[in-house]
BAKE-356768 format. One record per residue (C-alpha): residue number from 1; residue in one letter; x, y, z. Coordinates in steps of 0.2 Angstrom, whole numbers, padded with zeros to 4 digits. Layout:
! residues N
n = NUM	res = a	c1 = X	c2 = Y	c3 = Z
...
***
This chain:
! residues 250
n = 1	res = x	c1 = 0551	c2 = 0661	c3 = -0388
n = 2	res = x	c1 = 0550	c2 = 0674	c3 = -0372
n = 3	res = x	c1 = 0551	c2 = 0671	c3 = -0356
n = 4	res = x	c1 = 0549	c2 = 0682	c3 = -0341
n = 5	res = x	c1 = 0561	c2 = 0682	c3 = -0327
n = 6	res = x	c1 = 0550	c2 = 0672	c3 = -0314
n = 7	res = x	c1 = 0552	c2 = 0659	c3 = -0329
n = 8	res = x	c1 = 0569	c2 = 0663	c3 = -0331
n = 9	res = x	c1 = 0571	c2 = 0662	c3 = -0311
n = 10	res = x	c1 = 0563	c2 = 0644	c3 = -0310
n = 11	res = x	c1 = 0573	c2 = 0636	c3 = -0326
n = 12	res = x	c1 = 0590	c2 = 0642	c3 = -0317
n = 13	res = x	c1 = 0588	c2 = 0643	c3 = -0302
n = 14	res = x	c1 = 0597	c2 = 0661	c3 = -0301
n = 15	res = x	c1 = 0587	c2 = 0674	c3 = -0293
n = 16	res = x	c1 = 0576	c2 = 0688	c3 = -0301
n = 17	res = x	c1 = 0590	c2 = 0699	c3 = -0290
n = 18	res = x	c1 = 0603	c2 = 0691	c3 = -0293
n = 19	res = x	c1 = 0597	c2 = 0691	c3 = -0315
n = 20	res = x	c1 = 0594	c2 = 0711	c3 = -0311
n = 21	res = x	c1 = 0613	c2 = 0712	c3 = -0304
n = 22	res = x	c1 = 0618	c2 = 0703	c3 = -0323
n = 23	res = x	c1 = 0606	c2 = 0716	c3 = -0331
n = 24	res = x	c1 = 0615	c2 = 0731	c3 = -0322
n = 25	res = x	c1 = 0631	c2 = 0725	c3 = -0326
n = 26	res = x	c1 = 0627	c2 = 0725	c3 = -0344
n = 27	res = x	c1 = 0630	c2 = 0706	c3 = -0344
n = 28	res = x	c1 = 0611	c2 = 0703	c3 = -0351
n = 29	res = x	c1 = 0600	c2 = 0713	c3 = -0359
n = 30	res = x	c1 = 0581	c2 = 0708	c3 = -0358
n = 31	res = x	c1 = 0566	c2 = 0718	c3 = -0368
n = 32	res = x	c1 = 0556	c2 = 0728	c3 = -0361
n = 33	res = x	c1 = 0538	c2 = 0729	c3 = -0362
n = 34	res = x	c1 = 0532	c2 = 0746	c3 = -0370
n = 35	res = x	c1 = 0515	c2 = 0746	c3 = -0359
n = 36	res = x	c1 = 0522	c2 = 0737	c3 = -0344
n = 37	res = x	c1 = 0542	c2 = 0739	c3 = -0343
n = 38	res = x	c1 = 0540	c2 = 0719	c3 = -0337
n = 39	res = x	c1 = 0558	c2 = 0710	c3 = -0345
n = 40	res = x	c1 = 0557	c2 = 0696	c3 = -0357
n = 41	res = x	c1 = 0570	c2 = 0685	c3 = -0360
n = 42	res = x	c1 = 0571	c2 = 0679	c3 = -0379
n = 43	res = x	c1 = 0585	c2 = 0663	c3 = -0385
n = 44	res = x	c1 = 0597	c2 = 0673	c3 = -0385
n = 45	res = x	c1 = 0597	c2 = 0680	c3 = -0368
n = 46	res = x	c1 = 0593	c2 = 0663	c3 = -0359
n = 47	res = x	c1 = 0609	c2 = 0658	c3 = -0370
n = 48	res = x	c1 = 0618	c2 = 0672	c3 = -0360
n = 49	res = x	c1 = 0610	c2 = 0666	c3 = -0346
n = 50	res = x	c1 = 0615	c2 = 0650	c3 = -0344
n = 51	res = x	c1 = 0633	c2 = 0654	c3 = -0349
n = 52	res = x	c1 = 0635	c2 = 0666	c3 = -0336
n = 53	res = x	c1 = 0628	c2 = 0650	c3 = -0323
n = 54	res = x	c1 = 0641	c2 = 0640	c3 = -0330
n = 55	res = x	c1 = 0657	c2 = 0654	c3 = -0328
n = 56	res = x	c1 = 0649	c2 = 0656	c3 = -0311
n = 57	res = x	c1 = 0649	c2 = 0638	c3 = -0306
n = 58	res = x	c1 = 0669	c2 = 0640	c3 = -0308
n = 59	res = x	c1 = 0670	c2 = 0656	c3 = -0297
n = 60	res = x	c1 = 0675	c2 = 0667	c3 = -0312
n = 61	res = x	c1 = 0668	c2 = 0686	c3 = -0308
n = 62	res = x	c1 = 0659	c2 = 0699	c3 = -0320
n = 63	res = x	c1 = 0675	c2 = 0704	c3 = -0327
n = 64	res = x	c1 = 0680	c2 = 0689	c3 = -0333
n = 65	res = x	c1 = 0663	c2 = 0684	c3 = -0337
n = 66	res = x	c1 = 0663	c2 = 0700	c3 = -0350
n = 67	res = x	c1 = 0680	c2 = 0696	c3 = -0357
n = 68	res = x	c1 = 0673	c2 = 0681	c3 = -0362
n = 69	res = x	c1 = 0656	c2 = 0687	c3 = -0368
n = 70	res = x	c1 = 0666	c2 = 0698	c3 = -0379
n = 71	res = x	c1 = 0679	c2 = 0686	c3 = -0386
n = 72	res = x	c1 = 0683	c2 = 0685	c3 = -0403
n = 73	res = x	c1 = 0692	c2 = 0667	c3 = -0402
n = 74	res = x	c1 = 0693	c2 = 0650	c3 = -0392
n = 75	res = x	c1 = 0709	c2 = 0653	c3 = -0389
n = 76	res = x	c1 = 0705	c2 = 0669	c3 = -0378
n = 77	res = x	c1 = 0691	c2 = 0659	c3 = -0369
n = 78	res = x	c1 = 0705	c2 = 0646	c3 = -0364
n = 79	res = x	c1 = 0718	c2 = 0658	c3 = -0358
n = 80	res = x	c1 = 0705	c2 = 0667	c3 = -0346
n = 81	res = x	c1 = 0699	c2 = 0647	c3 = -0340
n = 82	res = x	c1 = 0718	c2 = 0643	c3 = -0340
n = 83	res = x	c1 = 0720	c2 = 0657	c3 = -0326
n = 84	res = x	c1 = 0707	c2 = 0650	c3 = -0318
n = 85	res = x	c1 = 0714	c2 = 0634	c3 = -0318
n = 86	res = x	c1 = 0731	c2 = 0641	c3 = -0310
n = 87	res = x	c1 = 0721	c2 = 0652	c3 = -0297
n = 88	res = x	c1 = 0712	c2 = 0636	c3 = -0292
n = 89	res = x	c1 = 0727	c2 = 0624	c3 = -0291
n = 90	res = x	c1 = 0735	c2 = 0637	c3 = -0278
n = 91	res = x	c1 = 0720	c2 = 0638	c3 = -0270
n = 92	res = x	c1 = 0718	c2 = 0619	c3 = -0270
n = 93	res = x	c1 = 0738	c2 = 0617	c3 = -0262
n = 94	res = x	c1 = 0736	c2 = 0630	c3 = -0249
n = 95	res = x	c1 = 0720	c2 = 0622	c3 = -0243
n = 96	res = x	c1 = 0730	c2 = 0606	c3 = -0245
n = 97	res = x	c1 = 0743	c2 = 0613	c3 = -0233
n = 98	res = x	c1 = 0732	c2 = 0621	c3 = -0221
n = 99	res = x	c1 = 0721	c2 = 0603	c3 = -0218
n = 100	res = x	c1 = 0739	c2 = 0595	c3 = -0217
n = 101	res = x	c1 = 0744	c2 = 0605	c3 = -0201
n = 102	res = x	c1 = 0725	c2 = 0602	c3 = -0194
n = 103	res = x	c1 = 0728	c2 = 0583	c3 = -0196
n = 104	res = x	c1 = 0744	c2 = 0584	c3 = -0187
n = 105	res = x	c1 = 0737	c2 = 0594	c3 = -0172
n = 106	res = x	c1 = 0723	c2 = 0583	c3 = -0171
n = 107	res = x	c1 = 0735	c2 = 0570	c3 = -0170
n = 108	res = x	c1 = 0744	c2 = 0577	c3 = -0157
n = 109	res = x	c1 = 0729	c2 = 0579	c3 = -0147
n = 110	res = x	c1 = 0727	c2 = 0560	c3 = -0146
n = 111	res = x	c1 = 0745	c2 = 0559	c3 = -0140
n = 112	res = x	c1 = 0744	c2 = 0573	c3 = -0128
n = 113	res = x	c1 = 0726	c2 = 0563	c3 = -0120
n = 114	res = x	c1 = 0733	c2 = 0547	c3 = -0121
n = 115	res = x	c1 = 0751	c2 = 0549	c3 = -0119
n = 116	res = x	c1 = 0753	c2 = 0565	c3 = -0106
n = 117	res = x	c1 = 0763	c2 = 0560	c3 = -0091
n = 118	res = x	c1 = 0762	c2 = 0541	c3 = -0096
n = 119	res = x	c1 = 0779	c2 = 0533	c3 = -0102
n = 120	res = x	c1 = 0776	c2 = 0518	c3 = -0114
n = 121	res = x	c1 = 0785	c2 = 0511	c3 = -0127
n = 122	res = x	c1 = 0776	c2 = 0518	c3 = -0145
n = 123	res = x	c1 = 0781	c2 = 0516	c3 = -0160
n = 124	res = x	c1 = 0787	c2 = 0534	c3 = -0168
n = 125	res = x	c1 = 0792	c2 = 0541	c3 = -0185
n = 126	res = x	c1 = 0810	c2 = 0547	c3 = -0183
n = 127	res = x	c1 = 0817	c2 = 0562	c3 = -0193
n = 128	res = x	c1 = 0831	c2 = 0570	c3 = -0198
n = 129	res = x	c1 = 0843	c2 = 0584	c3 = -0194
n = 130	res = x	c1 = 0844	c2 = 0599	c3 = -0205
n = 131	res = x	c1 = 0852	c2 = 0612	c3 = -0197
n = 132	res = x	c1 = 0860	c2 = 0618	c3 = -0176
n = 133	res = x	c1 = 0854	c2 = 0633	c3 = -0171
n = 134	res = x	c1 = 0863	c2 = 0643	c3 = -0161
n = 135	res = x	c1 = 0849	c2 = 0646	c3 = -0148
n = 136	res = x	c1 = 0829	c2 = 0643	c3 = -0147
n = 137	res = x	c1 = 0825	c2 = 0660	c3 = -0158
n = 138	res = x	c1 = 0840	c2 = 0659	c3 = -0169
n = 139	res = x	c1 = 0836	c2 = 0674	c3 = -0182
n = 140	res = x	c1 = 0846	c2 = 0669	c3 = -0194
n = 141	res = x	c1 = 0841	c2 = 0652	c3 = -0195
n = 142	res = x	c1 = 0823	c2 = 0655	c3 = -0193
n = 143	res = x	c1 = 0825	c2 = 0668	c3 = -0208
n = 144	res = x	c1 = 0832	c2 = 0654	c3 = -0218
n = 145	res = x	c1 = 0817	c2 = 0641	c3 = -0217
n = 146	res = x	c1 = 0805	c2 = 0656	c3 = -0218
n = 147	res = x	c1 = 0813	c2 = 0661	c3 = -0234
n = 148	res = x	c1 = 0815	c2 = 0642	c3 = -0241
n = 149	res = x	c1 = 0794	c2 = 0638	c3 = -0236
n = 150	res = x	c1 = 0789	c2 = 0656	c3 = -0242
n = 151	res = x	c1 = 0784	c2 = 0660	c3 = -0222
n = 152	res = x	c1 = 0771	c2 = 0647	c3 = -0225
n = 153	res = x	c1 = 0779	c2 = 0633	c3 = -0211
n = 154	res = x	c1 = 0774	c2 = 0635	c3 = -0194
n = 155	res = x	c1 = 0790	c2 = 0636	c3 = -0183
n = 156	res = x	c1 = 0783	c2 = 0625	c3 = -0170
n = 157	res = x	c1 = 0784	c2 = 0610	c3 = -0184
n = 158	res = x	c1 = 0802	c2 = 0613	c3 = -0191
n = 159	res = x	c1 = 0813	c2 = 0611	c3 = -0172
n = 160	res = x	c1 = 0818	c2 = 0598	c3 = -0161
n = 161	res = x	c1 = 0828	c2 = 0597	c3 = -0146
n = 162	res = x	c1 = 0844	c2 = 0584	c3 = -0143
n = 163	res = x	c1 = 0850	c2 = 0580	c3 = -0130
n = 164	res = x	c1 = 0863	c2 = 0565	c3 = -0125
n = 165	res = x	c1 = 0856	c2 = 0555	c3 = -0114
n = 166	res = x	c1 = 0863	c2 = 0538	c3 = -0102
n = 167	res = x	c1 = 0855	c2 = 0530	c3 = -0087
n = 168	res = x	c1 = 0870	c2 = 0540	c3 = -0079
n = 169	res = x	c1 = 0864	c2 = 0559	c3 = -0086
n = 170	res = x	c1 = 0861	c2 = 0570	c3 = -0097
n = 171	res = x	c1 = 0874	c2 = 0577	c3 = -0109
n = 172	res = x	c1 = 0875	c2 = 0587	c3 = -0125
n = 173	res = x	c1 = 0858	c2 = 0597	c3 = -0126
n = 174	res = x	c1 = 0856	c2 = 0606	c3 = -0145
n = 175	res = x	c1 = 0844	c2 = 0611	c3 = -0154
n = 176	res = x	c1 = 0839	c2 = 0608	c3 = -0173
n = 177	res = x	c1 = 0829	c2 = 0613	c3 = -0186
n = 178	res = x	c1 = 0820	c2 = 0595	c3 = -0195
n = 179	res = x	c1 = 0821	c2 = 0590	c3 = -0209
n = 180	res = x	c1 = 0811	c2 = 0576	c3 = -0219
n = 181	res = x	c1 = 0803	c2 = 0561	c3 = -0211
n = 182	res = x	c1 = 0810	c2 = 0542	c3 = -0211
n = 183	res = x	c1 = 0799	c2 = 0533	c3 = -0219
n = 184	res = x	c1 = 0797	c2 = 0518	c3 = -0208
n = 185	res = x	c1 = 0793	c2 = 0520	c3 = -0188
n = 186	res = x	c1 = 0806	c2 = 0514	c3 = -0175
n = 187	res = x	c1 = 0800	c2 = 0510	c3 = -0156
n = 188	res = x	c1 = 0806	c2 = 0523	c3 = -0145
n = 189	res = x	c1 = 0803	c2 = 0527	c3 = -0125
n = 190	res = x	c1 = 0788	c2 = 0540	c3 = -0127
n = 191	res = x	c1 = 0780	c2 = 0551	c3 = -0118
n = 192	res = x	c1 = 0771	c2 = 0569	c3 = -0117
n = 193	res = x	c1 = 0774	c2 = 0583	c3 = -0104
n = 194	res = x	c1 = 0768	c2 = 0598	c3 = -0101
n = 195	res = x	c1 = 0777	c2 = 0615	c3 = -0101
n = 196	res = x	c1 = 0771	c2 = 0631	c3 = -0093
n = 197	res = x	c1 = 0781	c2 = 0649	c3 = -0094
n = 198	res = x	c1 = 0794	c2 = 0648	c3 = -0077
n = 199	res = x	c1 = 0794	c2 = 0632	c3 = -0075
n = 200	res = x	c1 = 0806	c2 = 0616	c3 = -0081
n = 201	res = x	c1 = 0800	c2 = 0599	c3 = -0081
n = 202	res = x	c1 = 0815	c2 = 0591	c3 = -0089
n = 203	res = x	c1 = 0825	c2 = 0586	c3 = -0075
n = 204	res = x	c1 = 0811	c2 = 0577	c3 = -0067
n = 205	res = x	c1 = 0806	c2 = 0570	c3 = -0083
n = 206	res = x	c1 = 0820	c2 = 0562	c3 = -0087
n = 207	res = x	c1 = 0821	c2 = 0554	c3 = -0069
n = 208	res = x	c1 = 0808	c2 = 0547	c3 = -0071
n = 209	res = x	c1 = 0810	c2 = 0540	c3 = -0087
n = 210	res = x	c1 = 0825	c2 = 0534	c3 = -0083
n = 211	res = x	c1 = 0818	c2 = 0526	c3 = -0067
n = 212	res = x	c1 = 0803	c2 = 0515	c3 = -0080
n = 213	res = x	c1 = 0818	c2 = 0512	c3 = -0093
n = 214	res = x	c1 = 0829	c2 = 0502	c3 = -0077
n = 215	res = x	c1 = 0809	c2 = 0495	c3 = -0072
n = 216	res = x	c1 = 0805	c2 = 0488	c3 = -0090
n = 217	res = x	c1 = 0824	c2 = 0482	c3 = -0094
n = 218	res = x	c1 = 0825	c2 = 0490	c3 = -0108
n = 219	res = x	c1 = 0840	c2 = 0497	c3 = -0118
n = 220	res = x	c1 = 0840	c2 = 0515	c3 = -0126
n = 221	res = x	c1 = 0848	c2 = 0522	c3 = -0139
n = 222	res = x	c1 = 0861	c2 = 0540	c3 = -0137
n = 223	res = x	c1 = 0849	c2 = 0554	c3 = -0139
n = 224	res = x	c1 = 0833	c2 = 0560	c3 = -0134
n = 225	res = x	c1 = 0823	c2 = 0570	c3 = -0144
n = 226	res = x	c1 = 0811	c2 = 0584	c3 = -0138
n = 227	res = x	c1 = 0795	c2 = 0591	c3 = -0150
n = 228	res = x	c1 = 0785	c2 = 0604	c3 = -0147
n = 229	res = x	c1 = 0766	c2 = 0599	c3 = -0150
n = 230	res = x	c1 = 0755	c2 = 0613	c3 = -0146
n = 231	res = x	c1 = 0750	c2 = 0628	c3 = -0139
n = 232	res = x	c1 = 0738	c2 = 0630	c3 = -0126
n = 233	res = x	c1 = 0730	c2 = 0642	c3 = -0115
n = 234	res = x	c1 = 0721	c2 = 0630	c3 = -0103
n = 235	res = x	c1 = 0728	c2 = 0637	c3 = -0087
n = 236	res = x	c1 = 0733	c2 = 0653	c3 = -0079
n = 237	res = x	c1 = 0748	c2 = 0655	c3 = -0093
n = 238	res = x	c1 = 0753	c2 = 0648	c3 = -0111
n = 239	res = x	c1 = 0757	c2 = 0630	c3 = -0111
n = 240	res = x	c1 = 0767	c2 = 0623	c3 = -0121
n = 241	res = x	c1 = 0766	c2 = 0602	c3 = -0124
n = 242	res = x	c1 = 0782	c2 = 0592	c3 = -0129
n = 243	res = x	c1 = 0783	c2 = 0575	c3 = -0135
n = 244	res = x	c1 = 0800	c2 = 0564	c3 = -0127
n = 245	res = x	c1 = 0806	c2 = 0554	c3 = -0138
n = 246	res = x	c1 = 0820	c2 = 0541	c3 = -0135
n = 247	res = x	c1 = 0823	c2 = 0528	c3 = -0148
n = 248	res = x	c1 = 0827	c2 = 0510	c3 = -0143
n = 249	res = x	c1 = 0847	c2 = 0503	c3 = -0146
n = 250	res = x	c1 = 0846	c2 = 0494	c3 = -0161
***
């Protein structure tokens, strides 16, 4: 059986380039025609073909394609497909990662629509404390949680701001780097605020949640809790969102 390459091209579905490309790179080897120089593909060929579509199909490169072409077992067929496997599976958990973070920013786009400048009572997943810093851009601690996530957790997720509150003031303000989740949601006084470079919003913020907690009747809990949720250039300077957080006395 021969075949010519437009044959070749319509039984794959590869192109007579991209065939040519496998040719140059010593992958196939068709006949040539003595009068024409026109390539024919005999069984053996379309075999090779056909295997390379298949080590294509998982993303393996002419390299790896060879090695395996000029394997002398399974077993070394199996290791090349088993570091496939392994570049795939990172591949697979960084993607993973990455649509984790856009779910959560796309979450905090409805908070920020609905929730900006509007105090309600919402019902919140709490977290915990890991570790005071010393200040916003505490080196040290910073360097730790880089080194722990491998640099690959965004800063803005992994701190939260404290502070004690009362319907009389404020008092002990801190800052943290989270830890995990809880894993049940407890209501909590919410709202979302925005923060521009120069400016701070707090003070007025906290009046007037604390003029809608006396409104509502409603009994808080001892802290606050301040998130950063986004980053934004929509104005003149950087904007920064914030989520307020005030859990409800148990």
């Amino acid at each position: 059986m021969k075949l010519s390459i437009s044959e070749v091209e319509k039984i794959t579905g590869i192109s007579k380039d991209r065939l040519r490309y496998y040719e140059e790179k010593k992958l196939i080897s068709p006949a040539r025609g003595e009068d024409n120089s026109y390539r024919s593909y005999d069984f053996e060929e379309i075999e090779k073909v056909l295997g390379i579509q298949l080590y294509r199909a998982m993303d393996l490169g002419v390299k790896e394609i060879r090695s395996i072409q000029e394997a002398g077992s399974i077993e070394e067929i199996r290791r090349i497909l088993e570091e496939r496997q392994e570049t795939i599976r990172a591949a697979i958990a960084e993607l993973t990662a990455q649509n984790d973070h856009v779910e959560r920013s796309l979450s905090d786009c409805e908070n920020i629509l609905h929730h900006l400048d509007v105090i309600s009572v919402k019902k919140v997943r709490l977290f915990q404390l890991a570790e005071r810093l010393e200040g916003l851009y505490d080196p040290a601690s910073y360097e730790k949680l880089n080194r722990e996530t491998d640099g690959q957790e965004p800063v803005i997720r992994n701190i939260v701001r404290r502070i004690e509150v009362s319907l009389e003031g404020i008092g002990e303000n801190a800052l943290f780097l989270m830890g995990g989740e809880a894993s049940e949601e407890t209501d909590c006084v919410y709202t979302v605020i925005k923060e521009t470079a120069g400016e701070e919003p707090m003070m007025e913020t906290f009046e007037k949640c604390r003029q809608w907690i006396l409104k509502e009747g409603v009994r808080i809990g001892r802290y606050c809790y301040i998130r950063p949720m986004l980053v934004s250039h929509l104005g003149d300077s950087t904007e920064c969102f914030l989520e307020i957080i005030i859990p409800l006395e148990e």
